[in-house]
C-alpha positions in Angstrom: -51.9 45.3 76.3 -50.4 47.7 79.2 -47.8 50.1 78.0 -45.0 49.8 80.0 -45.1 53.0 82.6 -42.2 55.4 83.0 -41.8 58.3 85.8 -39.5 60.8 84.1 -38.2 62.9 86.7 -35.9 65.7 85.9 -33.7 67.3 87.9 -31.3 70.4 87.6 -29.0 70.1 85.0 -30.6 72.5 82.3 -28.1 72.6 79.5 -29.0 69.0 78.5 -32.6 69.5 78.8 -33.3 69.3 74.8 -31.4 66.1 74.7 -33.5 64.6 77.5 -36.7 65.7 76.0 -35.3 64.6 72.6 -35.4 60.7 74.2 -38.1 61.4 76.2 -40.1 61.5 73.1 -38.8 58.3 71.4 -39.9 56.9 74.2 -43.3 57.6 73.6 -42.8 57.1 69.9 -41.9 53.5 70.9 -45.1 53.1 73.4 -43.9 53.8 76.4 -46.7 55.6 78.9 -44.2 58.8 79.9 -45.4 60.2 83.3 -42.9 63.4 83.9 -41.8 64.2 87.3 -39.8 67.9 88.4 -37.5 68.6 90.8 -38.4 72.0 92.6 -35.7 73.8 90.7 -36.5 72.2 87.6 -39.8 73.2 87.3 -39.4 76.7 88.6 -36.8 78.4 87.7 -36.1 79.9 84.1 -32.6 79.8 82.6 -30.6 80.7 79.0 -31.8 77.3 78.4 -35.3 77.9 78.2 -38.0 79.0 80.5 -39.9 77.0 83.4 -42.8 77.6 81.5 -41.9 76.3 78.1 -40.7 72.9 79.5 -43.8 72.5 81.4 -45.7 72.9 78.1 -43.0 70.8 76.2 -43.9 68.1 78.8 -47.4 68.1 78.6 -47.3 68.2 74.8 -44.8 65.0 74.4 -46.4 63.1 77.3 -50.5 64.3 77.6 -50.1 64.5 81.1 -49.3 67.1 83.5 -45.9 67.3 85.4 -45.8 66.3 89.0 -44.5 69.1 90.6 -45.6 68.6 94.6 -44.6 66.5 97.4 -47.6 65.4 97.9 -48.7 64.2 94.4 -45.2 62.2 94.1 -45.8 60.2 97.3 -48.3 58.4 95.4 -46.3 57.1 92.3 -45.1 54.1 94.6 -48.5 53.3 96.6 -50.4 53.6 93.1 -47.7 51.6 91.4 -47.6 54.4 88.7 -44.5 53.5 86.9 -42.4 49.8 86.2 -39.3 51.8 85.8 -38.0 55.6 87.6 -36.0 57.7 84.8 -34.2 60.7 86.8 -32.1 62.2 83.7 -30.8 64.2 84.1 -29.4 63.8 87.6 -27.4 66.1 88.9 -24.9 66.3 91.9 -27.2 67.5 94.5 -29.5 64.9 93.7 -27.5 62.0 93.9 -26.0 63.0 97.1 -29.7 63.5 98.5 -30.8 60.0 97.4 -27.3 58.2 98.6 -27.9 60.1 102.1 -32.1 59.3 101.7 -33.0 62.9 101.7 -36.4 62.8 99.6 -37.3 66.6 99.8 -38.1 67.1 96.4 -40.6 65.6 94.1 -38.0 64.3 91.8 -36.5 62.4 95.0 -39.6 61.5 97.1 -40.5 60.2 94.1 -38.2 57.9 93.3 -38.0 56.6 96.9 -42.0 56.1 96.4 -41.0 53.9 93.5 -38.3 51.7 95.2 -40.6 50.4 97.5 -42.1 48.7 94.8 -38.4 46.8 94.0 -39.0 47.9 90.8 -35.9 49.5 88.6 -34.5 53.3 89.2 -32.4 54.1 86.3 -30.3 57.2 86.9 -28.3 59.5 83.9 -25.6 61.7 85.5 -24.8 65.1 84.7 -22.8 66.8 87.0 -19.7 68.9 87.3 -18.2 66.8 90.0 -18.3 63.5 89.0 -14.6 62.9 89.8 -14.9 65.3 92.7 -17.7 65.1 95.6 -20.3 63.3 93.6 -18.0 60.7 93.1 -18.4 59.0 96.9 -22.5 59.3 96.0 -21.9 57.5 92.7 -20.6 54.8 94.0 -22.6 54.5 97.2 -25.4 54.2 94.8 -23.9 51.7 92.5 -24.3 49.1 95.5 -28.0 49.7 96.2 -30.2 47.3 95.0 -32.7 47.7 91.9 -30.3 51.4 91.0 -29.5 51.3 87.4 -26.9 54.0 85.5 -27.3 55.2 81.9 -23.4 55.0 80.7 -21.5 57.9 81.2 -17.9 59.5 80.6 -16.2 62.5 80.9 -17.9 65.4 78.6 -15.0 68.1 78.2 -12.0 66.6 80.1 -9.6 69.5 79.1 -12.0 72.2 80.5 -13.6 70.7 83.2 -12.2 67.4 84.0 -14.2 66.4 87.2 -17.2 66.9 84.9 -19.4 63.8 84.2 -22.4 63.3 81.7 -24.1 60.6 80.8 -24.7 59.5 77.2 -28.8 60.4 77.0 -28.5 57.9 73.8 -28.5 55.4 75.2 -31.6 55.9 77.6 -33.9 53.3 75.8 -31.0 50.4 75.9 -30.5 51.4 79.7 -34.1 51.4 80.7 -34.4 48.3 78.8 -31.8 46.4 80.1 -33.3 47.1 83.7 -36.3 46.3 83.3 -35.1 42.7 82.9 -32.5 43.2 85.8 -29.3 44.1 84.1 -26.9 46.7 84.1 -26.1 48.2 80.2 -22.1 47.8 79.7 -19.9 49.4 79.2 -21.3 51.8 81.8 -17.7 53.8 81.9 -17.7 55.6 78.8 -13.7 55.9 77.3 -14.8 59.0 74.5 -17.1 61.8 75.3 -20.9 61.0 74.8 -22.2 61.4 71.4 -23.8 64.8 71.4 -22.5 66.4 74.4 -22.0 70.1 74.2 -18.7 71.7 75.5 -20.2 75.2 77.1 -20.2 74.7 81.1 -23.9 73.9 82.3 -25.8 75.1 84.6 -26.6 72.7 87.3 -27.7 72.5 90.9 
């Protein structure tokens, strides 16, 4: 029987990059085929979080493939039909506003454009400082496209930075679930912070 395929992409946000990978590998512990997918920043730059080198090799390890990294190796994940369902989590502020204004300059992004053509699900987990600020016009623009999914989110440290928005990466396998059969997991507002988040201020592009 085919495993069910996910393209992984991550983007950005570093600070919640151990709780991604965390999910990512349940994922595969429940059979999903994992296919990761970087933004440029992602897979380039090293941070206090860890190094670009370690999460390439963290990637590799969990999934036993290798990371798209390029333009031109993401271009194919639609034409192939390389994944049933797009992950971007995390997804940060300048990616969302990319994909609401269809900028696909990144392999995270050309990517998941690549996929939509397919009408198949893209489920997106935000993390972003600005969720109540700028990102907030991009979040809703993309709740109205077709075949867009959200992991629920809510306000991680509302006291200390309350435009901030992250999504609860817990709740990844009930979100990618649920769109695979067409559905939108509810709540998607979140009225607590996520379970797990932490309250020192990411790092996020």
């Amino acid at each position: 029987m085919k495993k069910t395929a996910i393209a992984w992409a991550l983007t950005g946000s570093y600070c919640t990059f151990e709780r991604v990978l965390a999910q990512m590998e349940g994922m595969v512990r429940r059979g999903y085929e994992v296919l990761p997918v970087l933004s440029f920043h992602a897979g380039s730059l090293d941070t206090r979080f860890m190094t670009a080198e370690h999460l390439r090799d963290r990637l590799i390890a969990l999934t036993g493939k290798e990371p798209v990294d390029t333009l031109q190796t993401a271009e194919p994940i639609g034409p192939k039909r390389l994944s049933d369902v797009y992950v971007m989590a995390p997804a940060t502020g300048n990616s969302l506003a990319k994909l609401a204004d269809g900028i696909f300059d990144t392999p995270a992004l050309l990517g998941a454009k690549s996929h939509l053509r397919n009408e198949r699900p893209l489920v997106l987990a935000v993390s972003t400082n600005d969720g109540l600020a700028m990102a907030a016009q991009n979040i809703g623009r993309l709740l109205m496209w077709r075949n867009v999914y959200f992991v629920p989110f809510g306000q991680d440290d509302p006291v200390r930075k309350p435009r901030s928005l992250v999504a609860d990466f817990a709740q990844l396998p009930r979100t990618v679930a649920a769109a695979l059969s067409g559905v939108q997991l509810q709540p998607m507002l979140l009225g607590a912070p996520p379970s797990g988040t932490e309250t020192a201020v990411p790092s996020q592009n």
